[in-house]
The first five atom37 places (N, CA, C, CB, O) and aatype in JSON, in Angstrom:
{
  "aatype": [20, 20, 20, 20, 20, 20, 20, 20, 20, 20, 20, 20, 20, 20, 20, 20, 20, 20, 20, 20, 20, 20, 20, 20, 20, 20, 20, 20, 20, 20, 20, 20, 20, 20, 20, 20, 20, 20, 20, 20, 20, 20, 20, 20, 20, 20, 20, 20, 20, 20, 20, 20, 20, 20, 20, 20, 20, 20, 20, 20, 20, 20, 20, 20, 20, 20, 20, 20, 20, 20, 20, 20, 20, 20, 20, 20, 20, 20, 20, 20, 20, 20, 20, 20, 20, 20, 20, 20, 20, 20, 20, 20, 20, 20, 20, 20, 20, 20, 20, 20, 20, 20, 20, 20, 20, 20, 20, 20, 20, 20, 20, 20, 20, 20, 20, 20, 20, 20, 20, 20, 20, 20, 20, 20, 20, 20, 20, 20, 20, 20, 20, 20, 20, 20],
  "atom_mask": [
    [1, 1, 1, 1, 1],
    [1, 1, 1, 1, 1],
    [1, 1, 1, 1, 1],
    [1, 1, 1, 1, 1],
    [1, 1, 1, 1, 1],
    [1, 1, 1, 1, 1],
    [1, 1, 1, 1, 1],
    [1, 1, 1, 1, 1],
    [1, 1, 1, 1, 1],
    [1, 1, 1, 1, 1],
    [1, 1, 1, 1, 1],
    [1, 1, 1, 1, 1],
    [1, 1, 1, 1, 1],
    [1, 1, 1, 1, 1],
    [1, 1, 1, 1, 1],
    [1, 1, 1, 1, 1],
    [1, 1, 1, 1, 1],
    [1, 1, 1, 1, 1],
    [1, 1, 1, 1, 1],
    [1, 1, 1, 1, 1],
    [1, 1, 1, 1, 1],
    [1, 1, 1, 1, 1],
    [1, 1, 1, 1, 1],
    [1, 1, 1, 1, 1],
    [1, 1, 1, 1, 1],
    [1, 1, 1, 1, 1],
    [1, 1, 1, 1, 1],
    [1, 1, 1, 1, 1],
    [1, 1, 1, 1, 1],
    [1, 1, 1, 1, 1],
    [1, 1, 1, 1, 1],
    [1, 1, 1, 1, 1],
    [1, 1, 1, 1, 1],
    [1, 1, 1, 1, 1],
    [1, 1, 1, 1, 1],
    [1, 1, 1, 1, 1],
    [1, 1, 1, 1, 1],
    [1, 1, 1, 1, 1],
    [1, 1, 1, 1, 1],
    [1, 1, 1, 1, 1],
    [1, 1, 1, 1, 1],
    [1, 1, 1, 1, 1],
    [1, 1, 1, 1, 1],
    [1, 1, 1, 1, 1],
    [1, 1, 1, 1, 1],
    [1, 1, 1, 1, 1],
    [1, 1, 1, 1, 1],
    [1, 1, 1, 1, 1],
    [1, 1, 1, 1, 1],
    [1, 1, 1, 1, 1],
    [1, 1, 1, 1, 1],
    [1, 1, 1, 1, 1],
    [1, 1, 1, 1, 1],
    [1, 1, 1, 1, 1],
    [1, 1, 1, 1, 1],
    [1, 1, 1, 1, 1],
    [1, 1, 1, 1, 1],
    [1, 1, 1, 1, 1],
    [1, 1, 1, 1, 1],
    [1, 1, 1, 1, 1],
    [1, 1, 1, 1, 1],
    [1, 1, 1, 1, 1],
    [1, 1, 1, 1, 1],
    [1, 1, 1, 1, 1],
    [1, 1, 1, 1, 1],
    [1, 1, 1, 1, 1],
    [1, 1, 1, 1, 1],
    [1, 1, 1, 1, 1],
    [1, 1, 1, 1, 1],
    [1, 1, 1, 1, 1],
    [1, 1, 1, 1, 1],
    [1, 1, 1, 1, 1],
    [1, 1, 1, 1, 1],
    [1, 1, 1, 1, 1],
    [1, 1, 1, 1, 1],
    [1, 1, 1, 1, 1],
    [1, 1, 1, 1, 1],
    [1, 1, 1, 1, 1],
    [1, 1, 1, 1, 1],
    [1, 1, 1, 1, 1],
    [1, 1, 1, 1, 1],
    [1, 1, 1, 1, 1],
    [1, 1, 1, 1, 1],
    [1, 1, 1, 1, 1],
    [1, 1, 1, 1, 1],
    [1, 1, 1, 1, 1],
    [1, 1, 1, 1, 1],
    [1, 1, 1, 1, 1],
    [1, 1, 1, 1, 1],
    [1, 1, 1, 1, 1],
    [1, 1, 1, 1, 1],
    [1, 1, 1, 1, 1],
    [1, 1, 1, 1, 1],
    [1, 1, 1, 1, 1],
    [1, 1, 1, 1, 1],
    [1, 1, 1, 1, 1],
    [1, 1, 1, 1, 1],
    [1, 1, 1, 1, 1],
    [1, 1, 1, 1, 1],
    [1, 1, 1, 1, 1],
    [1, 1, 1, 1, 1],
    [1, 1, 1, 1, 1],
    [1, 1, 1, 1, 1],
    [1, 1, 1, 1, 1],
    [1, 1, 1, 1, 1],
    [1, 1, 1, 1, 1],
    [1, 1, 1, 1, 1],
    [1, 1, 1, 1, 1],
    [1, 1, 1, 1, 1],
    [1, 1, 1, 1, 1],
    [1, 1, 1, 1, 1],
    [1, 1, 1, 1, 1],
    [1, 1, 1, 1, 1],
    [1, 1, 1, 1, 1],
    [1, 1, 1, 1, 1],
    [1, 1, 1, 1, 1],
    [1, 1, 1, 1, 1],
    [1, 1, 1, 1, 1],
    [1, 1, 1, 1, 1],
    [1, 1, 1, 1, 1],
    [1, 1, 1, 1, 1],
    [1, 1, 1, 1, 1],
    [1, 1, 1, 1, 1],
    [1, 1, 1, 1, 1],
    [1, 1, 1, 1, 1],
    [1, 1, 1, 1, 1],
    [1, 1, 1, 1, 1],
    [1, 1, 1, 1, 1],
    [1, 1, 1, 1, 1],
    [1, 1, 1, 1, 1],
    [1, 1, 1, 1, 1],
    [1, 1, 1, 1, 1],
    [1, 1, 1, 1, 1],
    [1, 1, 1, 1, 1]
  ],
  "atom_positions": [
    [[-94.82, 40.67, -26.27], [-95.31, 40.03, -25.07], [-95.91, 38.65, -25.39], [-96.34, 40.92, -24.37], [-95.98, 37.71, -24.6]],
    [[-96.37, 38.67, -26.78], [-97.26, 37.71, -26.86], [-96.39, 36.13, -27.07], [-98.27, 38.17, -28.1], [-96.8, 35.02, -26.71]],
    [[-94.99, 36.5, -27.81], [-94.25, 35.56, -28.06], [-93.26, 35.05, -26.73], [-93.57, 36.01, -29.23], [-92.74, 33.94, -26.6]],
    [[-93.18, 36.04, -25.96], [-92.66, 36.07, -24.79], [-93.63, 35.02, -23.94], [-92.56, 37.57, -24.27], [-93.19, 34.09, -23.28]],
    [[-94.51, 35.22, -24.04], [-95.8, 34.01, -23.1], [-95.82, 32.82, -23.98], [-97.8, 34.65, -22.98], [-96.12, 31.78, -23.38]],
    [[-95.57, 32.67, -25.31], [-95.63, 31.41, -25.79], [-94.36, 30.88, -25.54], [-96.01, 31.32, -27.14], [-94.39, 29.72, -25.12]],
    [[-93.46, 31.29, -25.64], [-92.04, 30.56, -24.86], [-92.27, 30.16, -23.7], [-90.8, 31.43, -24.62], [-92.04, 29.02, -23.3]],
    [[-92.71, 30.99, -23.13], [-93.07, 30.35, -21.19], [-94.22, 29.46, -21.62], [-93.8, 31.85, -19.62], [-94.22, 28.68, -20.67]],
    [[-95.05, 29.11, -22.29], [-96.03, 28.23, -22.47], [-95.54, 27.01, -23.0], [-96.99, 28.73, -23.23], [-96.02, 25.91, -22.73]],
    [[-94.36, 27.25, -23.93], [-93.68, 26.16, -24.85], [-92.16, 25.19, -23.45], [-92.71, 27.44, -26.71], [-91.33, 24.28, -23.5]],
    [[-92.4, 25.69, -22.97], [-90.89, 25.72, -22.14], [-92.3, 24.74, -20.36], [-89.76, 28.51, -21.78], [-92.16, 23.57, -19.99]],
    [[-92.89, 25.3, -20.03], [-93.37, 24.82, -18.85], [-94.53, 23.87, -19.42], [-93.82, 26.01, -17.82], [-94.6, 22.81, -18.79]],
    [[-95.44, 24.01, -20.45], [-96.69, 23.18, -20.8], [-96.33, 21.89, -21.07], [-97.46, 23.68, -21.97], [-95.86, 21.61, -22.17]],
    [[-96.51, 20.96, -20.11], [-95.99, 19.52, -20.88], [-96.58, 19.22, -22.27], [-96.4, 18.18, -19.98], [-97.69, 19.74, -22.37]],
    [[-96.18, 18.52, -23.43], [-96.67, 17.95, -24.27], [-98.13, 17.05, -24.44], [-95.78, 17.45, -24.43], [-98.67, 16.95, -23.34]],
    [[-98.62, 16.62, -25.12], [-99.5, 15.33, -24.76], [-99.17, 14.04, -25.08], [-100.7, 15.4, -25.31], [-98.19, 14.1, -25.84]],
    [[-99.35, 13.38, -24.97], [-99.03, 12.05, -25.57], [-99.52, 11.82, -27.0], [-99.61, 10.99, -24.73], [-98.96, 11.01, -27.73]],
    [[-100.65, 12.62, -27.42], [-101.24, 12.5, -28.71], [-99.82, 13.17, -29.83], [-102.92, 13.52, -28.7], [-99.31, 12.66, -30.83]],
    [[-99.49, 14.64, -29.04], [-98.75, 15.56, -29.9], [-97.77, 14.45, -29.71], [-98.39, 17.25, -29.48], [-97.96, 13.64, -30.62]],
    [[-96.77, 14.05, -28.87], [-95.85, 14.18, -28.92], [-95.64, 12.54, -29.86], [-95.32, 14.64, -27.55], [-94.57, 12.49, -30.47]],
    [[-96.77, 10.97, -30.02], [-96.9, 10.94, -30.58], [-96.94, 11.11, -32.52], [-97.05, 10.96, -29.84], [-96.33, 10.63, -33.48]],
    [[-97.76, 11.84, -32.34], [-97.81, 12.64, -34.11], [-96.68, 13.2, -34.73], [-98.74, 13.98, -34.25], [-96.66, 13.2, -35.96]],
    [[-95.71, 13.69, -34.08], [-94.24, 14.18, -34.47], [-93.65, 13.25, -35.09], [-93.35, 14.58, -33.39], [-93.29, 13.4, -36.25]],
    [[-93.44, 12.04, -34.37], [-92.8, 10.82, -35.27], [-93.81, 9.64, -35.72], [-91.59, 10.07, -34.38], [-93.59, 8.43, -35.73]],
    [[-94.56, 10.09, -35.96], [-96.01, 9.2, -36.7], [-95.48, 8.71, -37.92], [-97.54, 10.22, -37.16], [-94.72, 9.38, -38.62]],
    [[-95.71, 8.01, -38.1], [-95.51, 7.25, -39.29], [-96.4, 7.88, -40.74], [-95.99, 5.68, -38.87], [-96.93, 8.99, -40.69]],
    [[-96.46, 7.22, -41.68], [-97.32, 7.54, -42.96], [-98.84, 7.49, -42.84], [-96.97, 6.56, -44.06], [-99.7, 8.36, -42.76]],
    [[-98.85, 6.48, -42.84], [-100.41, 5.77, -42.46], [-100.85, 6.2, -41.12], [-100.4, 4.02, -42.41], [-101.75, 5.43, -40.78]],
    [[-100.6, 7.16, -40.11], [-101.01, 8.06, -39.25], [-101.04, 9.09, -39.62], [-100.53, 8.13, -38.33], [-102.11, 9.66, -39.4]],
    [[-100.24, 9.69, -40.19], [-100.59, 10.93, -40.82], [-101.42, 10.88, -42.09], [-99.41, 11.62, -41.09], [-101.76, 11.86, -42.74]],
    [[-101.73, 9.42, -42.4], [-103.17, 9.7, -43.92], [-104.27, 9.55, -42.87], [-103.43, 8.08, -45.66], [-105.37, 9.92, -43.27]],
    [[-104.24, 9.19, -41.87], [-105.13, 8.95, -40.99], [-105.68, 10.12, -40.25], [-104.63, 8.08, -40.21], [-106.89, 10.09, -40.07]],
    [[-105.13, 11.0, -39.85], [-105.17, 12.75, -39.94], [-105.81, 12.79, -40.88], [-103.87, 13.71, -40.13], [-107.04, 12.73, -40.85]],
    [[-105.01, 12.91, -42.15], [-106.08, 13.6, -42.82], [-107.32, 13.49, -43.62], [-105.64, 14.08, -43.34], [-107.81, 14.34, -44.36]],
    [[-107.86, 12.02, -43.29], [-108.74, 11.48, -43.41], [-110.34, 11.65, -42.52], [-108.1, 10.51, -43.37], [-111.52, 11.45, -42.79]],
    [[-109.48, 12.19, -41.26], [-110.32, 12.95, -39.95], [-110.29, 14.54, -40.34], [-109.43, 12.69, -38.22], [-111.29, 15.22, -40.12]],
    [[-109.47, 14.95, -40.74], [-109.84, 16.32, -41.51], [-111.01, 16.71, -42.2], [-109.04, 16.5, -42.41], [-111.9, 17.5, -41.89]],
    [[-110.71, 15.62, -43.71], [-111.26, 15.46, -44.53], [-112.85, 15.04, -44.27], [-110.5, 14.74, -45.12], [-113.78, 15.63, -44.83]],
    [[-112.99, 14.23, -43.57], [-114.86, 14.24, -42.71], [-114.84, 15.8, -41.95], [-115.15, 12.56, -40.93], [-115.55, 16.62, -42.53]],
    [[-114.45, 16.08, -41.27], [-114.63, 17.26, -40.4], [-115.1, 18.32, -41.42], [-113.24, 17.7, -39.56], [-116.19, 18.87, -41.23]],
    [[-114.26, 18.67, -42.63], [-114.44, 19.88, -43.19], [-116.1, 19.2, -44.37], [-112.59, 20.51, -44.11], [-116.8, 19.99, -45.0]],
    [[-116.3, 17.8, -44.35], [-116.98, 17.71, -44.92], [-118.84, 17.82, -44.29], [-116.36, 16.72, -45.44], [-119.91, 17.82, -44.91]],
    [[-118.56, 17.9, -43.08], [-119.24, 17.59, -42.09], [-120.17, 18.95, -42.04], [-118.34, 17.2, -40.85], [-119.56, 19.92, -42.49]],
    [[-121.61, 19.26, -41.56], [-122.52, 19.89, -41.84], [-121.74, 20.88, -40.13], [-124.26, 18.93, -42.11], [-121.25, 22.0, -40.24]],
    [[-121.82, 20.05, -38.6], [-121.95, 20.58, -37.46], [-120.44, 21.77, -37.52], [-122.02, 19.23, -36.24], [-120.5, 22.69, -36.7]],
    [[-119.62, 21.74, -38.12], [-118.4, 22.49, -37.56], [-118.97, 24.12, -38.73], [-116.36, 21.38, -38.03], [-119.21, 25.28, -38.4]],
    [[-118.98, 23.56, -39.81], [-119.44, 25.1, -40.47], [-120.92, 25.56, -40.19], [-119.33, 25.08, -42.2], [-121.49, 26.38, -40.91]],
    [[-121.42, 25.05, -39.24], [-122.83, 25.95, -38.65], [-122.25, 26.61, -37.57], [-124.28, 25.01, -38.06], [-122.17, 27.83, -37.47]],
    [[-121.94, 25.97, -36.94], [-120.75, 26.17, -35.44], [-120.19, 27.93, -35.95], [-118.77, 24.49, -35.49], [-120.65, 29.01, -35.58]],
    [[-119.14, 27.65, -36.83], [-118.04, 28.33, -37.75], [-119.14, 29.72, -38.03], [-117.45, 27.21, -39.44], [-118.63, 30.76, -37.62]],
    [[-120.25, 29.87, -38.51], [-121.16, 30.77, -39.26], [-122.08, 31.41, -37.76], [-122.25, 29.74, -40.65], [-122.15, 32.6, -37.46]],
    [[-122.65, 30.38, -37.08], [-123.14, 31.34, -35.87], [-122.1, 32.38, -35.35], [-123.53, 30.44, -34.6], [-122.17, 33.61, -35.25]],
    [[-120.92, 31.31, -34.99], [-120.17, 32.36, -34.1], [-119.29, 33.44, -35.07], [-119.07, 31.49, -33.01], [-118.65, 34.36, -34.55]],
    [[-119.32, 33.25, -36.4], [-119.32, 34.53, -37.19], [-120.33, 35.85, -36.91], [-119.61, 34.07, -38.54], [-120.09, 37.03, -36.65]],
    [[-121.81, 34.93, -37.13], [-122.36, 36.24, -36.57], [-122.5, 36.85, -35.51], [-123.2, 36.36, -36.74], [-122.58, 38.08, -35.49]],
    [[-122.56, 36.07, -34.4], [-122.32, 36.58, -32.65], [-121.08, 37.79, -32.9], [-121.55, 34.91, -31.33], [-121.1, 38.99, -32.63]],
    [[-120.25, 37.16, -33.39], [-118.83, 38.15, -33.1], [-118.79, 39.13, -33.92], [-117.39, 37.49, -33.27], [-118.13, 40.04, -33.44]],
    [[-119.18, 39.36, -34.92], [-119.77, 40.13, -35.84], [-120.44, 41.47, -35.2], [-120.75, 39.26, -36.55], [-119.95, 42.58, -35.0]],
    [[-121.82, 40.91, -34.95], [-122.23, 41.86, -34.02], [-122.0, 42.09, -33.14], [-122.94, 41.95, -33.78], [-121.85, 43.28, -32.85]],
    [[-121.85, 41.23, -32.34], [-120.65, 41.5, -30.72], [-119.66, 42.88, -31.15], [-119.14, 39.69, -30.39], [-119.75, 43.89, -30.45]],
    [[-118.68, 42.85, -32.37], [-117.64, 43.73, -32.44], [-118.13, 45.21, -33.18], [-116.48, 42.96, -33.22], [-117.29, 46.08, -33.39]],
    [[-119.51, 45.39, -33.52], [-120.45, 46.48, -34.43], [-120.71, 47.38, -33.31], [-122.04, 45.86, -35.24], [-120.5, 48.59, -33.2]],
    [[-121.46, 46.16, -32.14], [-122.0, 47.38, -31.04], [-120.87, 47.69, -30.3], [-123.24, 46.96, -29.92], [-120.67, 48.88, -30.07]],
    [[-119.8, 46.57, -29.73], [-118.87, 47.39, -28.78], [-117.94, 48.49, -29.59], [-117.86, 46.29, -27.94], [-117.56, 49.51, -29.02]],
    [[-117.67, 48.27, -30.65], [-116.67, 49.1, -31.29], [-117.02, 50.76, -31.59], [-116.39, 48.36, -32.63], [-116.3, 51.76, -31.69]],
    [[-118.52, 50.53, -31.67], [-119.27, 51.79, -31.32], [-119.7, 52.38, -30.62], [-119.86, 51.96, -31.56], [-120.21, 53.48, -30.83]],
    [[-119.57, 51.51, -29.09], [-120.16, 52.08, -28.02], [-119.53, 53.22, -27.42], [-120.34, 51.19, -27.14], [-120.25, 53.86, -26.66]],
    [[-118.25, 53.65, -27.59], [-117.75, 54.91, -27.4], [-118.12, 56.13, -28.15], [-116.57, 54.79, -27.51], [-118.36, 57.22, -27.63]],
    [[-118.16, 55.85, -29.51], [-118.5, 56.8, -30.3], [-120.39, 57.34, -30.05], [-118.06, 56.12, -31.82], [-120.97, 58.42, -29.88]],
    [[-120.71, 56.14, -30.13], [-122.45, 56.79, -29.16], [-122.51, 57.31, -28.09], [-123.51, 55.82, -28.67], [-123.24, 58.29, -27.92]],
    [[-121.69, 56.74, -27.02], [-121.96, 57.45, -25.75], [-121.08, 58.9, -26.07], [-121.39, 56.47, -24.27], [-121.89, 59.75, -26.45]],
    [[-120.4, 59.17, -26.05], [-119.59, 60.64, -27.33], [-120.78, 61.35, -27.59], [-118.79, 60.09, -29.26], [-121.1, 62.11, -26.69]],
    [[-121.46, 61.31, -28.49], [-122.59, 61.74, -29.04], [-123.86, 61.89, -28.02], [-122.85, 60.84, -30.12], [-124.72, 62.73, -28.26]],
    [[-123.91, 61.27, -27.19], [-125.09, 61.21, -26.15], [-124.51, 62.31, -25.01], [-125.35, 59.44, -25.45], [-125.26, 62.72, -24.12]],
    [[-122.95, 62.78, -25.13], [-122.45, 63.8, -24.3], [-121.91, 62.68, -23.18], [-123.67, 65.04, -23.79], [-121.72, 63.13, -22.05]],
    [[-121.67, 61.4, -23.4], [-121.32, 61.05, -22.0], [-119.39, 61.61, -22.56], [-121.83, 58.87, -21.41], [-118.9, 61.77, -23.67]],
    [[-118.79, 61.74, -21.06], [-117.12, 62.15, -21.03], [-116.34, 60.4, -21.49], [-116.51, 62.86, -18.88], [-116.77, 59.27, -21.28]],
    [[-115.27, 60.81, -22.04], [-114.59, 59.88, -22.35], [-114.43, 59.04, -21.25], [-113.55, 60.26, -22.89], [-115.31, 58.17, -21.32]],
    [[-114.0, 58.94, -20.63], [-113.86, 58.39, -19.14], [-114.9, 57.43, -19.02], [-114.0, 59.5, -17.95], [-114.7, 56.24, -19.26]],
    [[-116.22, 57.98, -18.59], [-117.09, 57.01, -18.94], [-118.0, 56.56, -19.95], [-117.57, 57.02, -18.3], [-118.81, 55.64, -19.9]],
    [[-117.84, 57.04, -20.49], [-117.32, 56.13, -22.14], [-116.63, 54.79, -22.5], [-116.29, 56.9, -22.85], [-116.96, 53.86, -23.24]],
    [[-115.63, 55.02, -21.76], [-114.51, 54.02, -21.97], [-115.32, 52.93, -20.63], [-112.53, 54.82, -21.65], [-115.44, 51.74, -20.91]],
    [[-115.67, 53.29, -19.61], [-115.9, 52.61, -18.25], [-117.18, 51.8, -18.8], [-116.2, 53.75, -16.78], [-117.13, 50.57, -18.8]],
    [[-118.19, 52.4, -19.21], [-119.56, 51.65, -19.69], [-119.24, 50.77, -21.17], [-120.92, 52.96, -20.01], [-120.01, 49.82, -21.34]],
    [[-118.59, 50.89, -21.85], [-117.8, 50.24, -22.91], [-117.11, 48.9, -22.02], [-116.57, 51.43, -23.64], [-117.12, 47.72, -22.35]],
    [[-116.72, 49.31, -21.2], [-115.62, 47.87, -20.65], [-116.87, 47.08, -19.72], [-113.79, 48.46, -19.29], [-116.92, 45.85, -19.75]],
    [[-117.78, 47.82, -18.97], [-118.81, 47.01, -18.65], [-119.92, 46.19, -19.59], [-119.39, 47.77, -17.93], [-120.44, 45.13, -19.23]],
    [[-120.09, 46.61, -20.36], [-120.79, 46.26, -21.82], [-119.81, 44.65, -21.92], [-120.38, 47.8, -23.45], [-120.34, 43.64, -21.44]],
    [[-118.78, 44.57, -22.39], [-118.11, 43.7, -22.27], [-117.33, 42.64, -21.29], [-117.73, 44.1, -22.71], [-116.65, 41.63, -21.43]],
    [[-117.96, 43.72, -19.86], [-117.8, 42.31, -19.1], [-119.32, 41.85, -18.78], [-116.84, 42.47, -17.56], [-119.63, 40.88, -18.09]],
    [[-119.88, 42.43, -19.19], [-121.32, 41.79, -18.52], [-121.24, 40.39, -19.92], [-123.26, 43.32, -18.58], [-121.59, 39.22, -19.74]],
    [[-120.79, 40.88, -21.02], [-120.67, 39.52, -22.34], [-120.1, 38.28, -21.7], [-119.45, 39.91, -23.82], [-120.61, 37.18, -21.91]],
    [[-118.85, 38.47, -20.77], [-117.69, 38.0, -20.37], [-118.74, 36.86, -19.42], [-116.47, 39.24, -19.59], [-118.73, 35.63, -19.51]],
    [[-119.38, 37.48, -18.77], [-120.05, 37.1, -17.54], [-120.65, 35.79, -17.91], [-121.12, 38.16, -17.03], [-120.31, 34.64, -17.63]],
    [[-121.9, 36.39, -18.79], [-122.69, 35.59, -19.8], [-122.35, 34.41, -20.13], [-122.77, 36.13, -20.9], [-123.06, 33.43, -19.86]],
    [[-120.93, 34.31, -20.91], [-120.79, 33.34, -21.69], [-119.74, 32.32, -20.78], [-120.3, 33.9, -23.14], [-119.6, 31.13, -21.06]],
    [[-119.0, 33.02, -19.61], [-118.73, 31.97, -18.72], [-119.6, 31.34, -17.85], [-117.89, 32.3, -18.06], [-119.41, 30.27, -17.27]],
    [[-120.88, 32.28, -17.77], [-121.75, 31.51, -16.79], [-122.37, 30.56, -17.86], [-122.94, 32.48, -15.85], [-122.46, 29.45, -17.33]],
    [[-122.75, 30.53, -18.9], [-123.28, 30.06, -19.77], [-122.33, 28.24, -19.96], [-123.21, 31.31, -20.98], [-122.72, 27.09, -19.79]],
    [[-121.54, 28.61, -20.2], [-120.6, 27.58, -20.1], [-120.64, 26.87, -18.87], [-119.36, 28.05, -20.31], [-120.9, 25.67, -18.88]],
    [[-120.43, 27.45, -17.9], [-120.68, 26.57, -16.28], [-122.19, 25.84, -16.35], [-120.73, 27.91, -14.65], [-122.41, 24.65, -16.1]],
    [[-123.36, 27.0, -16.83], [-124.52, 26.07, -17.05], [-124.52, 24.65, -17.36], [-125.17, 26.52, -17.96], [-124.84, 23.69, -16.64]],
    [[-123.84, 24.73, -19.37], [-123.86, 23.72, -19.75], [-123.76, 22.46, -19.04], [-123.23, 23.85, -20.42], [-124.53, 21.55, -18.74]],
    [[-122.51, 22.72, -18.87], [-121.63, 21.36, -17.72], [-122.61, 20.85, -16.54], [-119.99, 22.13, -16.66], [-122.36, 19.81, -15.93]],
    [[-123.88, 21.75, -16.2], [-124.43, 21.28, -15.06], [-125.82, 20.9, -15.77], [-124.45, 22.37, -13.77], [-126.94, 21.07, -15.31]],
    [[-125.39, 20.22, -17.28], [-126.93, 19.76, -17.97], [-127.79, 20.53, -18.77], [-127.86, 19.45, -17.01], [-128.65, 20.09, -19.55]],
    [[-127.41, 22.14, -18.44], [-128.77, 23.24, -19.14], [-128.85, 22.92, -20.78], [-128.32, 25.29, -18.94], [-127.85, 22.78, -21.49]],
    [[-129.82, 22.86, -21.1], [-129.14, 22.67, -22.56], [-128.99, 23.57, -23.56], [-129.7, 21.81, -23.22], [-129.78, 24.51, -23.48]],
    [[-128.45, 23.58, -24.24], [-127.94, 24.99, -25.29], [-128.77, 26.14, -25.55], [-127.68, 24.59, -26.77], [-128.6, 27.35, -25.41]],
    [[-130.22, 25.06, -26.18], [-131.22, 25.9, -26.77], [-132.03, 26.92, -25.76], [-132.2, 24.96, -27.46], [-132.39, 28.05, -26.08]],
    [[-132.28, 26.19, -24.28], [-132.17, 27.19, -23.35], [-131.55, 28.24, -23.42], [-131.83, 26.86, -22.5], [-131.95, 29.39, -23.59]],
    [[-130.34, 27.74, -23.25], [-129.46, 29.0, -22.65], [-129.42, 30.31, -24.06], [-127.49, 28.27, -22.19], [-129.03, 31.44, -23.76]],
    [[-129.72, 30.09, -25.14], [-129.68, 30.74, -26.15], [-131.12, 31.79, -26.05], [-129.54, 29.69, -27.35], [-131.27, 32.96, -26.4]],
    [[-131.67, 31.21, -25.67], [-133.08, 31.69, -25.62], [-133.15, 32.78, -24.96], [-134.0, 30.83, -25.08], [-133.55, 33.88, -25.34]],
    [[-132.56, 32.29, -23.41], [-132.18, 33.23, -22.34], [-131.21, 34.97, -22.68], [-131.23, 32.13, -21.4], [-131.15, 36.08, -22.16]],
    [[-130.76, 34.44, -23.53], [-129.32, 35.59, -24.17], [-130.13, 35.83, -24.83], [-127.71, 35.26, -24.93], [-130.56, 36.88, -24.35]],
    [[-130.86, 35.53, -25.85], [-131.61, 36.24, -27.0], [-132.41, 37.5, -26.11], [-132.81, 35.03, -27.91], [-132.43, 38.73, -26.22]],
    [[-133.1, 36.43, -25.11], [-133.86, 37.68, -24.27], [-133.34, 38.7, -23.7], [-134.48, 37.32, -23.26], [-133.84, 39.78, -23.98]],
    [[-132.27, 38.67, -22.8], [-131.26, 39.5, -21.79], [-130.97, 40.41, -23.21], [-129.63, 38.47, -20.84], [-131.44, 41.54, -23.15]],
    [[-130.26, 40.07, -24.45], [-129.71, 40.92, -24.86], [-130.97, 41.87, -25.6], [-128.58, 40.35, -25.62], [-131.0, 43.09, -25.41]],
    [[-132.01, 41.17, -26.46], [-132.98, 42.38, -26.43], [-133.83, 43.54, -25.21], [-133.91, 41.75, -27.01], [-134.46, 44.6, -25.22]],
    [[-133.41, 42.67, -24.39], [-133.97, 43.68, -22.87], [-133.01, 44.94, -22.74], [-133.77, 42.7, -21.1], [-133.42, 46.09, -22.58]],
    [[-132.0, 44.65, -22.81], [-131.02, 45.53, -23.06], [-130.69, 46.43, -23.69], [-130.46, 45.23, -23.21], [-130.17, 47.52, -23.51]],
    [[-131.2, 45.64, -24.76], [-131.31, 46.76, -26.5], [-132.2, 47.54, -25.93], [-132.06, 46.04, -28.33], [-131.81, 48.7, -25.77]],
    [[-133.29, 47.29, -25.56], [-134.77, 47.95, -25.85], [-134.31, 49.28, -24.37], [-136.65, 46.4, -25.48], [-134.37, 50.46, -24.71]],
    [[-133.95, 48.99, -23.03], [-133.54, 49.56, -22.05], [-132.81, 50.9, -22.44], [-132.81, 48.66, -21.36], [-133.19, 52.03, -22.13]],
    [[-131.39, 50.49, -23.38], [-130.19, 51.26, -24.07], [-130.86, 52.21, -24.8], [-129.21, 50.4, -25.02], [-130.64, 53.41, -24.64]],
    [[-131.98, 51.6, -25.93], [-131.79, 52.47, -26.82], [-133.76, 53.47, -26.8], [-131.14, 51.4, -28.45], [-134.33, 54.16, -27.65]],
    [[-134.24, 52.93, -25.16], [-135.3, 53.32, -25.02], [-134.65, 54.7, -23.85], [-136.39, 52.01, -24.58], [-135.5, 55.55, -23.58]],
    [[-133.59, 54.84, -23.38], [-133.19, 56.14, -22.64], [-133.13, 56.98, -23.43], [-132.04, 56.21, -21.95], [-132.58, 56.92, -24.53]],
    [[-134.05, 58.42, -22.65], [-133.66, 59.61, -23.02], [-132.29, 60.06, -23.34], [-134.05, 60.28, -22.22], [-131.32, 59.72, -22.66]],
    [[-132.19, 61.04, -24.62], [-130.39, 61.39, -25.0], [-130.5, 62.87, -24.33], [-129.77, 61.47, -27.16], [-131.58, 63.34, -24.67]],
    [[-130.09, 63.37, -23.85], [-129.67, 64.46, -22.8], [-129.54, 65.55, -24.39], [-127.83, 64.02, -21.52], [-128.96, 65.31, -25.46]],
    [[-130.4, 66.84, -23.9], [-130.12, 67.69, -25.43], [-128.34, 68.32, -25.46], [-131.46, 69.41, -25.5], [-127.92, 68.94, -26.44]]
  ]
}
């Protein structure tokens, strides 16, 4: 399916002028690439970038990947198991698109980080402060 959508992506997505460009670039455009590489990977902001969102997703994929197997254990039915698992992950979904719409309207990062730090320990503390059914 997945190659099936990149054909329809490759076939309807116009090009850019940059790409289409760079295909027949000359030498000295392409040392010029990699000269913008070469700062980028040397550059402090992209591997902090690179290492947060290591750990976000990290843990992001620890708790959801387990959240079936706990609620299992807590006696909830597969069913909703699977249902509070997919809400778990859209409430993330929610978050980080509203989070994003923030930005664009000025909020600034460290806010909005602050805000998630909080929501998600409220959560923790909510989750793992319920009684487990004997």
């Amino acid at each position: 399916m997945t190659l099936a959508l990149a054909a329809v992506v490759w076939r309807v997505v116009p090009a850019d002028g940059q790409r289409g460009e760079a295909v027949g670039a000359t030498l000295e455009t392409a040392a010029a690439g990699g000269s913008r590489l070469r700062r980028t990977l040397r550059a402090p902001g992209p591997w902090l970038l690179a290492m947060g969102f290591a750990m976000y997703s990290s843990q992001w994929m620890a708790v959801v990947g387990f959240l079936p197997s706990v609620y299992t254990q807590a006696g909830v039915g597969p069913g909703a198991a699977g249902l509070l698992t997919a809400l778990a992950a859209a409430a993330n979904m929610v978050g980080n698109i509203g989070s994003g719409r923030l930005m664009h309207r000025g909020w600034h990062p460290r806010t909005l980080l602050l805000i998630a730090f909080a929501a998600m320990m409220t959560g923790a503390l909510v989750a793992y402060s319920l009684p487990v059914p004997p």
